[in-house]
C-alpha positions in Angstrom: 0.0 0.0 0.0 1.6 3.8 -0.4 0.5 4.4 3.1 3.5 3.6 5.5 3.8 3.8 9.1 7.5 4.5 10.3 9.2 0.9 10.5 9.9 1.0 14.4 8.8 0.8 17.7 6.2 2.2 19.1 4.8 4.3 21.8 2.1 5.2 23.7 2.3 7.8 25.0 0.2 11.8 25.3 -2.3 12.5 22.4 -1.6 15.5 20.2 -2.7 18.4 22.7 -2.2 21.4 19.4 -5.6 19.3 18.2 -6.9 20.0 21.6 -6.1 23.0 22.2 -7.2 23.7 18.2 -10.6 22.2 18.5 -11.7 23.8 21.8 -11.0 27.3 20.5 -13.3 26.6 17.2 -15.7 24.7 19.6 -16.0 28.2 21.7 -15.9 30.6 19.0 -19.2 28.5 17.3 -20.9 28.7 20.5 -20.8 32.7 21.1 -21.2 32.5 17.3 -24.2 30.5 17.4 -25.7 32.8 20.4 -24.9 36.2 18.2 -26.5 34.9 15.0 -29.5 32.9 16.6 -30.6 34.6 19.6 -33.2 37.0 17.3 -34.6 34.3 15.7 -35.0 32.0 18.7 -36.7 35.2 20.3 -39.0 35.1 17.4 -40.1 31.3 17.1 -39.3 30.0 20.4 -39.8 32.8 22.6 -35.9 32.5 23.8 -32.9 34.0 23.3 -30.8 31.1 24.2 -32.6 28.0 22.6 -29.8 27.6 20.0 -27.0 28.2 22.5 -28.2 26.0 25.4 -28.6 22.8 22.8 -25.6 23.9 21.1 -23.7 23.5 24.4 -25.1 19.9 25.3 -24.0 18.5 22.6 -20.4 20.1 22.6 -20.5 18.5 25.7 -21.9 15.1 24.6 -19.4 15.6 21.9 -16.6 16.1 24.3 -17.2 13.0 26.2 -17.3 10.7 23.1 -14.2 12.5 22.0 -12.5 12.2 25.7 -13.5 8.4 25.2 -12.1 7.7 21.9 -9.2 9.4 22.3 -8.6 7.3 25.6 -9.5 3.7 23.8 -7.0 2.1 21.3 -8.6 2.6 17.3 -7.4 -1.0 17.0 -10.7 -1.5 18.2 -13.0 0.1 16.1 -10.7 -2.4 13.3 -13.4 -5.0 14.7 -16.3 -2.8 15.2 -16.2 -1.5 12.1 -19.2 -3.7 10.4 -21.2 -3.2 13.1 -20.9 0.5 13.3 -21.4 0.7 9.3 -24.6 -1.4 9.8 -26.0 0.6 12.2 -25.4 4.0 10.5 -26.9 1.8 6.9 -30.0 1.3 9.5 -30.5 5.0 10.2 -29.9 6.4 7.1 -32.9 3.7 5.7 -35.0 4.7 8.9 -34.9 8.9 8.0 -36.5 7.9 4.5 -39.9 5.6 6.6 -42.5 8.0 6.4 -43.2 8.2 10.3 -39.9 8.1 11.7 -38.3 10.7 9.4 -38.7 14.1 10.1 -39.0 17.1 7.6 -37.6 19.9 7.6 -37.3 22.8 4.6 -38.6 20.3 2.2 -35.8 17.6 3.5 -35.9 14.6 5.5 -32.9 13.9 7.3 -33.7 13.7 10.9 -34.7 11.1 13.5 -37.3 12.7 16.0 -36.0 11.0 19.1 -38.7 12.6 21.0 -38.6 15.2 24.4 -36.5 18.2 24.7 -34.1 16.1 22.3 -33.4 17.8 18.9 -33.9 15.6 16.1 -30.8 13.6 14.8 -28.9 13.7 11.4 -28.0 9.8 10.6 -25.9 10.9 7.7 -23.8 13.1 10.2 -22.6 9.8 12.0 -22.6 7.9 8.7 -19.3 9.6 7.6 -17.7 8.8 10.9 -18.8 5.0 10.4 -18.0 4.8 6.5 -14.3 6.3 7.6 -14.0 3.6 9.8 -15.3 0.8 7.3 -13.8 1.7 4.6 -10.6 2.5 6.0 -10.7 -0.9 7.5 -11.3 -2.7 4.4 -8.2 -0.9 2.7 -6.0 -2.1 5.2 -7.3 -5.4 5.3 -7.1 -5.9 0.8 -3.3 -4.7 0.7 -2.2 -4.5 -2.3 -5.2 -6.0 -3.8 -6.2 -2.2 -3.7 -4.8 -1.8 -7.2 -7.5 -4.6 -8.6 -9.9 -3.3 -10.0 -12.2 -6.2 -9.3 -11.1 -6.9 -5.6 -10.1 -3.8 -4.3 -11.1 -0.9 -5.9 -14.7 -1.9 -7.3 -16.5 -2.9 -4.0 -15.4 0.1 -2.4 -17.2 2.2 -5.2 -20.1 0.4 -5.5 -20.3 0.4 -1.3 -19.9 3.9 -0.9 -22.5 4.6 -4.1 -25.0 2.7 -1.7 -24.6 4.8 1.0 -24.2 8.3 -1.3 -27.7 7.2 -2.7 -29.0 7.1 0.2 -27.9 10.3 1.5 -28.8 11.8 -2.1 -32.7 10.1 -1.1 -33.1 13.0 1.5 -31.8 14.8 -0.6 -28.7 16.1 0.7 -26.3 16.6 -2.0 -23.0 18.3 0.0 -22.8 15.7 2.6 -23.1 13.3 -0.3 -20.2 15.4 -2.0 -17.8 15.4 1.3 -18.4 11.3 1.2 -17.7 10.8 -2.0 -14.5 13.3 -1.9 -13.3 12.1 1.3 -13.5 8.1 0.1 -11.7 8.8 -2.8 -9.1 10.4 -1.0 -8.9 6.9 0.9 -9.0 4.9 -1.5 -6.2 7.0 -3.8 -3.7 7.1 -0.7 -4.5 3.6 -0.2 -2.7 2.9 -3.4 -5.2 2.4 -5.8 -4.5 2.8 -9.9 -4.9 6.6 -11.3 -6.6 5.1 -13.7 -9.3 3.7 -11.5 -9.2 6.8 -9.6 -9.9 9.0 -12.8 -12.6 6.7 -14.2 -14.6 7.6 -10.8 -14.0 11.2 -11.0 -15.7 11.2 -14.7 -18.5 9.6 -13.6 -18.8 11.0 -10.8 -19.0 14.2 -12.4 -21.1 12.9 -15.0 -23.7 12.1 -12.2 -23.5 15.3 -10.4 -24.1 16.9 -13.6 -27.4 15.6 -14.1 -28.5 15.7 -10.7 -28.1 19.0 -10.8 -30.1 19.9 -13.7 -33.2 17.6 -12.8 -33.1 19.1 -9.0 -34.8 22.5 -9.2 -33.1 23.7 -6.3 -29.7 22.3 -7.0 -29.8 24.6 -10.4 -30.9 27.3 -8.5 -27.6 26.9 -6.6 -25.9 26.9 -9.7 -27.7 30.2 -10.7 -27.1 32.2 -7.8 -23.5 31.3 -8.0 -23.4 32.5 -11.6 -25.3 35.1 -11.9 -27.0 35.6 -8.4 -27.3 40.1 -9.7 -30.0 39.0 -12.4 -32.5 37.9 -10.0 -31.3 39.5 -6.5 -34.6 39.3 -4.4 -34.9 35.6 -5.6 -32.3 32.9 -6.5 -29.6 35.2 -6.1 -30.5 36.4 -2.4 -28.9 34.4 -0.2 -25.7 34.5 -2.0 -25.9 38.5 -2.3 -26.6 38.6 1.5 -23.8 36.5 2.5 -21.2 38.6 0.8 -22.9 41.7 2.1 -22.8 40.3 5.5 -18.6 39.4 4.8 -18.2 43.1 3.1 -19.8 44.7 5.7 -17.5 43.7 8.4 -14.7 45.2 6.9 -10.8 44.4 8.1 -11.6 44.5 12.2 -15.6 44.0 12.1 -18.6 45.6 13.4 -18.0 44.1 17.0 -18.8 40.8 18.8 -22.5 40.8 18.5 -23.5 44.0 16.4 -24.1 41.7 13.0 -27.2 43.4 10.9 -27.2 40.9 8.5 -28.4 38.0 10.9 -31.8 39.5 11.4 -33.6 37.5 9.3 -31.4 39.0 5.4 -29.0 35.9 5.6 -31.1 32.7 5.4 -29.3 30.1 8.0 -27.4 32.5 9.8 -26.1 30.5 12.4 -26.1 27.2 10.4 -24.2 27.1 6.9 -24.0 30.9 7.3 -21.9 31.3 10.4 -18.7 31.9 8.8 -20.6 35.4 6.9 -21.8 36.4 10.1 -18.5 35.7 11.8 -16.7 38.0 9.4 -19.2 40.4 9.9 -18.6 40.9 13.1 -14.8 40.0 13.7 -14.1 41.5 10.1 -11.2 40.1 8.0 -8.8 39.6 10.9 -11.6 37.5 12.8 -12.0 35.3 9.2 -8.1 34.9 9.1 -8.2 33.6 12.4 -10.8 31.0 11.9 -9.4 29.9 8.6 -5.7 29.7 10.7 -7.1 27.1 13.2 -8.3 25.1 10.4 -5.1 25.1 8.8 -3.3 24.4 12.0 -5.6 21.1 12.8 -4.8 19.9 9.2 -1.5 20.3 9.6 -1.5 18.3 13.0 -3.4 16.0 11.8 -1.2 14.8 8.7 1.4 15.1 11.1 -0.5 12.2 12.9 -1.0 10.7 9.4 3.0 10.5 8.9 3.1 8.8 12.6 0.9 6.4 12.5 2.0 2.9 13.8 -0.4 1.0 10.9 -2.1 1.2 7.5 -5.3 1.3 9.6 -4.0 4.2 11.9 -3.0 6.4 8.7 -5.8 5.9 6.7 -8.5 6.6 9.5 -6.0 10.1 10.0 -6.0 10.6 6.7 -10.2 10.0 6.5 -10.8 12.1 9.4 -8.4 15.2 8.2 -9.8 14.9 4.8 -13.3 14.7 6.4 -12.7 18.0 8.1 -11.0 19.6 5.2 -13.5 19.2 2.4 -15.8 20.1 4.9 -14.5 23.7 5.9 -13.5 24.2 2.2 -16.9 23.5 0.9 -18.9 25.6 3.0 -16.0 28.5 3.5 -16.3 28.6 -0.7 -20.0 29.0 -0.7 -20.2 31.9 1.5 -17.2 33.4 -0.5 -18.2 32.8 -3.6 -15.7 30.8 -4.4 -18.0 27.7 -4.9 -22.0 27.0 -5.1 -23.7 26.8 -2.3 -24.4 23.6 -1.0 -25.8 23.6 2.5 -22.8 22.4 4.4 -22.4 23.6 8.2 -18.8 24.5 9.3 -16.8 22.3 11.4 -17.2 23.0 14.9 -18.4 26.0 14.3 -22.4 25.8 12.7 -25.1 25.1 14.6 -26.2 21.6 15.1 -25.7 18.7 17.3 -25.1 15.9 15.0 -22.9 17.4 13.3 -21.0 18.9 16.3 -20.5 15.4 18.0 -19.5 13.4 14.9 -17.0 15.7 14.1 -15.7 15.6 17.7 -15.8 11.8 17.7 -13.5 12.0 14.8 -11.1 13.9 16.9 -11.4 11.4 19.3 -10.3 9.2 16.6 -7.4 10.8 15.4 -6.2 11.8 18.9 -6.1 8.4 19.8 -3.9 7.4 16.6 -1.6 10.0 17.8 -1.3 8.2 21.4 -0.2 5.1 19.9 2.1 7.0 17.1 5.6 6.2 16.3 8.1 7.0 19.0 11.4 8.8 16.2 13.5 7.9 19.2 13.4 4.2 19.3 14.0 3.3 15.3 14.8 -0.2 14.7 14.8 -0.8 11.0 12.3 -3.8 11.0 9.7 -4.1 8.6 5.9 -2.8 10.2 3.8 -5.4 10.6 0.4 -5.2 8.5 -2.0 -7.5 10.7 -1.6 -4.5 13.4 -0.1 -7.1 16.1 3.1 -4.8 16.8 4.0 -4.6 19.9 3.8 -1.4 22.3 6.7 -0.4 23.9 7.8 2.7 25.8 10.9 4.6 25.0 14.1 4.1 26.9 14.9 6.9 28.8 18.5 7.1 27.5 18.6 9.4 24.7 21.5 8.8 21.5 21.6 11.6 19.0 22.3 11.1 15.3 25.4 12.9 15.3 26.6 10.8 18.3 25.6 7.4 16.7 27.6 8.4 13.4 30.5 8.7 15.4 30.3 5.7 16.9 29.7 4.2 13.3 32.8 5.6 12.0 35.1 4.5 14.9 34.1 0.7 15.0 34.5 1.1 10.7 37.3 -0.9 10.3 40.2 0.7 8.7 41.8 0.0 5.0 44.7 -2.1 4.8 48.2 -0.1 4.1 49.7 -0.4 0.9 53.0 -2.8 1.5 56.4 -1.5 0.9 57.5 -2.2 -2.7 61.0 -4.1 -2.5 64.2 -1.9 -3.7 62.2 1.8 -3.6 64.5 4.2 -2.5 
């Protein structure tokens, strides 16, 4: 496979705390985001200013706990729970579509109702986690079998087109667009033929095409990001507003709480629209920020990726970094501009639970690869084993530098003969 954990001994030792410490400031900054932008409209519908915030909160805590949890447990584990955690998530995502059970919601279904002061759940917000899992779990396990086309690399597609059809049934076409990217991502750095990998994209492209043109909203979206000044008070609104709302904010922002655009101009203010009102209110410096973190919990993460003891361990890093990525990218471009809209909430930062406590089980994830990472200090030189039945070891505490180790290489190198004497020189 072209992933490759470091050939030596390993470790286990404290989880990445830059992740930690990176993922609790976006987790914060959402929830006084999510108070700013939603406390008119929960005045107006549910007669209270902090509705959003207060369920916001519980499940950033819920979140946390699962995260805490995971990051504690080894991700060997989830190895063997993998079927059972893609079954379950194949169970919800069939349950949202029986009429009954689903819940509807802006012309979508794509919530449980699980009844009481419980907000409704998003099955396809823990179905990324799961299909991460599986599918990363299946790569490791085929090998080099990856590059078949018929053992590797064609039941993964037609798996993951099962559960993209599903999602695409509610319809929810940008979650269905970060599984899609994200798998791909899996399967290409799991080794899999360019070839294979390009065939998908075309068709995949292909579909997308005509799903957009025989949705009526999807070619709205593709309207509004065209040409969203020839119809401003229709299609076009919610784009126009959202680049108001970014303009308007300016290099330092209107302050923490004066956003005008959240009252009612921006539709999903403190859902997919967060980041507008964010740089509304923090202004260009406040946007910068955001987009920093993100960049610093990629970079941590591939980090992990690199330092990961097994194929299993770098390709769930690599699934959960790429999961975050597409993610921010996706939504980030809408609100720019940059891309069509799609309806994607932020990482960490949009309002809504599911979405909130998948992504922080996925930390949980990745945190707990980079517990049981490589140790640099302990290289062997032995081949990695793939079955994941390594060893764990802890360091020595004796420390031996590179520079001190090639000097003891050179003096035990033993020296060259001496030319002997010809007889009769002078």
């Amino acid at each position: 496979m072209s992933v490759t954990a470091h050939p030596s001994r390993l470790r286990v030792g404290s989880p990445d705390y830059l992740i930690i410490v990176t993922v609790a400031a976006l987790v914060v900054l959402g929830c006084i985001a999510v108070y700013s932008s939603s406390f008119a409209l929960g005045i107006l519908e549910f007669g209270d200013a902090n509705y959003f915030v207060f369920r916001q909160v519980f499940f950033g805590m819920v979140g946390a706990m699962a995260m805490f949890v995971l990051m504690k447990s080894d991700y060997r584990q989830l190895r063997v729970l993998s079927p059972l955690l893609m079954l379950v998530a194949l169970l919800g995502l069939v349950a949202v579509l029986v009429p009954g059970i689903g819940f509807e919601r802006n012309g979508a279904t794509r919530w449980i109702a699980v009844g009481g002061p419980v907000p409704p759940l998003q099955p396809s917000e823990f179905a990324k986690l799961a299909l991460i899992i599986y599918v990363s779990a299946w790569l490791a396990g085929r090998g080099d079998e990856v590059k078949n086309f018929w053992n590797g690399f064609f039941p993964t597609v037609v798996f993951v087109g099962i559960i993209a059809g599903l999602v695409m049934l509610e319809p929810d076409l940008g979650t269905t667009i970060v599984i899609v990217l994200t798998t791909m991502t899996l399967v290409f750095v799991a080794g899999a033929s360019m070839t294979h990998i390009l065939a998908f994209g075309a068709i995949a492209t292909l579909v997308a095409v005509l799903l957009i043109f025989t949705g009526e909203y999807r070619a709205d979206r593709i309207f509004a990001f065209i040409s969203a000044e020839k119809d401003p008070s229709g299609r076009g609104f919610q784009t126009l507003q959202l680049l108001i709302a970014l303009g308007s904010g300016g290099l330092r922002g209107l302050g923490l709480g004066a956003s005008r655009q959240k009252f009612f101009y921006v539709p999903g203010a403190h859902t997919d629209g967060i980041f507008a009102i964010i740089g509304e209110e923090l202004g260009f410096i406040g946007s910068v920020i955001v987009m920093v973190l993100f960049v610093v919990l990629l970079v941590r993460g591939f980090r992990v990726v690199l330092r990961a003891r097994d194929d299993f361990g770098s390709l769930l890093a690599v699934g959960i970094v790429s999961w975050v990525a597409f993610q921010a990218l996706i939504n980030i471009g809408g609100i720019t501009r940059s891309l069509p809209l799609t309806g994607i909430p932020l990482p960490f930062l949009s309002y809504g639970g599911s979405a909130l406590m998948s992504m922080l089980a996925g930390i949980g994830v990745l945190l707990s690869v980079s517990r049981y990472g490589v140790d640099p200090r302990t290289v062997t030189g032995k081949p990695r084993p793939q079955d994941g039945s390594d060893t764990i070891v802890r360091a020595p505490a004796r420390k031996t530098t590179t520079r001190a180790a090639a000097r003891t290489a050179t003096a035990r190198k033993p020296k060259a003969p001496a030319w002997p004497e010809r007889k009769g020189a002078q």
